[in-house]
C-alpha positions in Angstrom: 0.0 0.0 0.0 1.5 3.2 -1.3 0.7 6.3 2.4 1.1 9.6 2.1 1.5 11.5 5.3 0.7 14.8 5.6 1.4 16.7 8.6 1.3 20.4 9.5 4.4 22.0 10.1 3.8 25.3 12.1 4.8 24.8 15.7 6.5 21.4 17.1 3.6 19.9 17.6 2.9 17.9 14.8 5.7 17.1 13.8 6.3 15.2 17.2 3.5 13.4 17.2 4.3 12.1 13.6 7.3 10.9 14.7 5.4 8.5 17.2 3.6 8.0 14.4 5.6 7.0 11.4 6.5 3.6 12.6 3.7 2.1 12.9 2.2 3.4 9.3 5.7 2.1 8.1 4.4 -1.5 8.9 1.6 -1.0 6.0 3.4 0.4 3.2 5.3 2.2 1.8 5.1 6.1 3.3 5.7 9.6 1.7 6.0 12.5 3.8 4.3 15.8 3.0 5.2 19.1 5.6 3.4 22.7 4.9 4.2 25.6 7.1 7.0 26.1 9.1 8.1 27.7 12.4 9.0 23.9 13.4 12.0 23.2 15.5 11.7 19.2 15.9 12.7 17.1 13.1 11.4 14.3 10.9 13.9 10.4 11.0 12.8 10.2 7.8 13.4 12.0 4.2 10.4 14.7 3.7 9.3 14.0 0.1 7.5 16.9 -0.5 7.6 20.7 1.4 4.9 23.0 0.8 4.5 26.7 2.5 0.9 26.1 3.3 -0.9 28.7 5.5 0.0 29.2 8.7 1.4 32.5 11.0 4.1 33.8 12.8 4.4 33.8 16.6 4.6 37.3 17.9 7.0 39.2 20.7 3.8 40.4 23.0 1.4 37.0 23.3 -0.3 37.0 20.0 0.6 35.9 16.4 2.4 38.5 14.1 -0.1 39.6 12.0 2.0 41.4 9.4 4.3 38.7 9.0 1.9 36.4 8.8 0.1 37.8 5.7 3.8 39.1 4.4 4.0 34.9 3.7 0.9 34.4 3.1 1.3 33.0 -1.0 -2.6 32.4 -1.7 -1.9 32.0 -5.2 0.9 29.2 -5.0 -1.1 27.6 -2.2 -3.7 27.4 -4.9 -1.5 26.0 -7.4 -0.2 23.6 -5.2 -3.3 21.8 -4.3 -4.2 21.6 -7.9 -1.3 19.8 -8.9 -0.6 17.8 -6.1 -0.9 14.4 -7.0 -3.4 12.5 -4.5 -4.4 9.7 -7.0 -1.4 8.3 -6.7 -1.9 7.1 -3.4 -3.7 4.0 -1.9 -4.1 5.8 1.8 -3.9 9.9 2.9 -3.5 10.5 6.6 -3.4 14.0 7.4 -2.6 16.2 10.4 -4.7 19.5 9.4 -2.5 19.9 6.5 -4.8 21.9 4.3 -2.8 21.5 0.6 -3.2 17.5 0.4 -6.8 18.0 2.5 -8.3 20.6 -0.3 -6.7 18.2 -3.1 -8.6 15.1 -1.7 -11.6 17.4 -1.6 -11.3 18.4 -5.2 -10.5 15.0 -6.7 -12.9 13.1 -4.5 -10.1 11.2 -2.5 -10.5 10.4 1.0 -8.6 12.1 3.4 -8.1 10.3 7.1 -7.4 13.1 9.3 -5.1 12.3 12.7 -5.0 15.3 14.4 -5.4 17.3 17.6 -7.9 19.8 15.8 -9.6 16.7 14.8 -11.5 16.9 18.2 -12.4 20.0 17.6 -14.8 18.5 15.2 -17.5 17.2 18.2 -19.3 19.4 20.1 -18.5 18.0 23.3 -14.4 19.5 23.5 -14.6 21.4 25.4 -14.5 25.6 24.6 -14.7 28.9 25.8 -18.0 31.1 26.9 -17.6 32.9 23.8 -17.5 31.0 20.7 -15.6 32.1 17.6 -17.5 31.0 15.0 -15.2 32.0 12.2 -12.8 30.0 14.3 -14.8 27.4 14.7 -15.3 27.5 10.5 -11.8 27.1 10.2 -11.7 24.1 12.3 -14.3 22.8 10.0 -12.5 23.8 6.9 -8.8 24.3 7.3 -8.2 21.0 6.5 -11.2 18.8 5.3 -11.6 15.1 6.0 -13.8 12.2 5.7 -12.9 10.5 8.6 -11.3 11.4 11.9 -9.3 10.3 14.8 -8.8 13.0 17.0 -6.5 13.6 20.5 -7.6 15.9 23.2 -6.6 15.5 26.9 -9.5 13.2 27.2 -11.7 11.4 24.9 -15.0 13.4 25.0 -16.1 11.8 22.2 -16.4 8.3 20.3 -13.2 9.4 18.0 -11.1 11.1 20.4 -8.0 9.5 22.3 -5.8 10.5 24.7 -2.2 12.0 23.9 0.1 10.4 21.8 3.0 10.6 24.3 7.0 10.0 22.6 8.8 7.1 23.6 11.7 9.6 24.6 9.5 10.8 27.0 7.7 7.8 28.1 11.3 6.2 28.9 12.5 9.3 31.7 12.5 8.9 35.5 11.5 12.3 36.0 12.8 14.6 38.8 11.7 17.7 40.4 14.4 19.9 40.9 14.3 23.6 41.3 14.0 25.1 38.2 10.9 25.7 36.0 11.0 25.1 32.3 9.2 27.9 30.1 8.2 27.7 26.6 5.9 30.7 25.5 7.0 31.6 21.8 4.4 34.5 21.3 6.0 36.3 24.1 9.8 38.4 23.5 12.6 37.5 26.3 13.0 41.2 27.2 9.1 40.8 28.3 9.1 37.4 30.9 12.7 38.4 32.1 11.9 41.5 34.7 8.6 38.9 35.9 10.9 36.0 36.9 13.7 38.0 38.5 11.4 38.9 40.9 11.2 35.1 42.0 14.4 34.9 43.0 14.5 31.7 44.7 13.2 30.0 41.6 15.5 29.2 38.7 13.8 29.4 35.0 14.6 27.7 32.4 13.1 30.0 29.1 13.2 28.3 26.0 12.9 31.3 23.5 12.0 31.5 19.6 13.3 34.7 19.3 17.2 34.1 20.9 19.5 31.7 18.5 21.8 32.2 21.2 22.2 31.0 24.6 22.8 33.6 27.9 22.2 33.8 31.5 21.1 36.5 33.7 20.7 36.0 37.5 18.6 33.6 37.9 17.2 33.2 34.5 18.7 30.7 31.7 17.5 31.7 28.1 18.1 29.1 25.1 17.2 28.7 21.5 14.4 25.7 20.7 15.7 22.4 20.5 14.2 18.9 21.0 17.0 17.4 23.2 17.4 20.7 25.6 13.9 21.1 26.0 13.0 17.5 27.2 15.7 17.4 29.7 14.8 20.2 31.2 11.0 19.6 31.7 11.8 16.1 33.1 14.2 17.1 35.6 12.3 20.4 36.3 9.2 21.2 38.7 7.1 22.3 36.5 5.9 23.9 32.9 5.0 27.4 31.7 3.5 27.4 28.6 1.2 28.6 26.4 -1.9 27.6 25.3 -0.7 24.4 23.0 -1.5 20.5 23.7 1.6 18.2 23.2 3.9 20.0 25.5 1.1 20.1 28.3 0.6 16.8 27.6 4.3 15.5 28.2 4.3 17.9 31.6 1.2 16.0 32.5 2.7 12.2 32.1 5.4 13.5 33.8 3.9 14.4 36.8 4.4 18.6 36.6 2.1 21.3 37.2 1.7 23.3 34.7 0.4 26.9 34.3 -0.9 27.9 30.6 -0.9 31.3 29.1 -3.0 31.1 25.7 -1.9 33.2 22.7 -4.3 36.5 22.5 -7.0 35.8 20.2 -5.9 32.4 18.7 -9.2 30.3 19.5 -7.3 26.3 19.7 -5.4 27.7 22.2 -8.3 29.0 24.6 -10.3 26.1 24.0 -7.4 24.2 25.0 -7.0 26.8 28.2 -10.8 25.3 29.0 -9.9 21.8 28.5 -7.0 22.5 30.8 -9.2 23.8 33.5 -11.2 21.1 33.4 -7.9 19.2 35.0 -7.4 21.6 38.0 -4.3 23.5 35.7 -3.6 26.9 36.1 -4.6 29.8 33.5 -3.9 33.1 33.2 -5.0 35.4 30.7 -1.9 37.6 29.9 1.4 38.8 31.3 0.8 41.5 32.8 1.7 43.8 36.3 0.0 40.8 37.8 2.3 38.2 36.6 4.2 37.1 39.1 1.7 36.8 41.7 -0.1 34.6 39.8 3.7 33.2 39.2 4.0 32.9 43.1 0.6 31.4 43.9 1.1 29.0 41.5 4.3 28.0 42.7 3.1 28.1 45.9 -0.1 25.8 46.2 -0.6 24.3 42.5 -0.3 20.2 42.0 0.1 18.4 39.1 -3.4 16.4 37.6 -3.0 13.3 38.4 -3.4 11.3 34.7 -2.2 8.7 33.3 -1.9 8.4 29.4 -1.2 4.7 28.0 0.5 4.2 24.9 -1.9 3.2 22.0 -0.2 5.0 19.2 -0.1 1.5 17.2 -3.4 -0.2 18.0 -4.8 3.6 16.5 -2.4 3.4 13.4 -4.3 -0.2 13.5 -7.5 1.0 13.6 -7.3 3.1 11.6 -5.9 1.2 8.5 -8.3 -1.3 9.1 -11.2 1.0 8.6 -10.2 2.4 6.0 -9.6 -0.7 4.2 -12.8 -2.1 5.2 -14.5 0.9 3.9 -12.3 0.9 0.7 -13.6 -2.7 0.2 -16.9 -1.7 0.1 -16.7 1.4 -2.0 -14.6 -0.5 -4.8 
């Protein structure tokens, strides 16, 4: 069976989960791997077949996304052009994870498109999300990417076609520790802007890993380092804790590994308060913004907050299983 793998490359996400993932979909066939977007720091084991620009956005210096730099790479037109020519008959299975090029070319040609994704669970109306609904945002969670079929992950399975985390076997295989420092990872927010709030906790050391310095430097009791795979996992396993935005994966890792964590969602980017709500729903910290009120918030949360107490179990393969077998089966009946 000739795969095609699809996966979204804007923020580590994705890109870590597929790694969990490729395996096990390498035990079917033989796999081609498709990335769009970019702004990913964790690499692929395998050779990316195709790389496509996609449509995605820049994180921003003050909590938000970049909108100028976001539309400065916006390329409708290519993006266009790219899902008309991609070649989607070619292949036997498409798994996608809310990659919209390969989606909209399934769409158009009338190929189905699995979709095995986080914003997959988005899809039922039981995920939980904020008071107020987006509804363009919810639109785009409709439409982004398009499927016929979906597995989704959330932090628990609200619905019928939601599972639990896919956790990495890198992280699965630590003996975690609680030493004193906290590791942060909040790329929408400049250095120069969480620095002043965590010198004011003196007796805590934090560990900020920053999109925005390609160099590493200390200052008191601050270390600042650029994004990598290897740095960032050791530090959140020996660490006491997580501060992080609004994502799913790296919550998700803090939670197997026993950590609080305390979530600061991107301004006005709609995944990451519904994940924010999904997150209170476990008893984690949220605050809105930093602000003047930071580190209080910081302090309490050091102070009194416990890590949920959940366990994820590995079912990465019996999912990849499932979900070749239902495609198959449904492939049998359709030709």
């Amino acid at each position: 069976m000739k795969i095609l793998f699809a996966i979204q490359a804007t923020g580590n996400g994705h890109i870590s989960r597929a790694r969990e993932v490729l395996p096990h979909l390498l035990k079917h066939g033989e796999v081609d791997v498709l990335t769009s977007g970019r702004q990913a720091e964790v690499s692929l084991p395998v050779l990316i077949k195709y790389r496509h620009k996609g449509i995605g956005f820049t994180f921003g210096k003050k909590g938000g996304i970049d909108i100028i730099d976001s539309v400065k790479h916006l390329r409708p037109f290519h993006f266009i052009k790219d899902i008309l020519n991609f070649p989607v008959e070619q292949y036997d299975l498409v798994i996608n994870d809310f990659e919209p090029v390969t989606a909209w070319a399934c769409k158009l040609k009338g190929k189905p498109c699995i979709a095995l994704s986080h914003q997959s669970s988005f899809l039922s109306k039981k995920t939980p999300r904020p008071v107020n609904k987006d509804a363009f945002a919810e639109g785009v969670f409709r439409h982004y990417a398009p499927s016929t079929a979906q597995y989704g992950f959330h932090f628990k399975p609200y619905d019928h076609f939601i599972y639990t985390p896919v956790i990495r076997k890198e992280i699965r295989r630590l003996e975690p520790q609680f030493k004193e420092h906290i590791t942060v990872y909040l790329p929408a927010h400049a250095d120069n802007l969480l620095i002043p709030h965590f010198k004011k906790l003196k007796e805590v050391k934090w560990h900020i890993f920053s999109k925005h310095s390609r160099t590493a430097f200390s200052i008191e009791n601050i270390e600042v380092k650029p994004v990598t795979n290897e740095a960032f996992t050791a530090s959140l396993a020996a660490g006491n804790g997580l501060l992080t935005a609004g994502g799913f994966e790296s919550p998700a890792e803090a939670i197997y590994l026993r950590k609080k964590v305390l979530s600061v969602p991107m301004h006005n980017q709609y995944e990451q308060l519904c994940n924010a709500e999904a997150m209170k729903g476990l008893g984690i910290t949220v605050v809105k913004k930093v602000d003047d009120a930071f580190a209080s918030h910081l302090s309490g949360w050091l102070n009194f907050a416990m890590p949920p107490a959940i366990h994820y179990a590995d079912h990465t393969e019996r999912i990849v299983e499932q979900l070749v077998s239902d495609y198959c089966r449904e492939w049998a009946i359709a030709f």
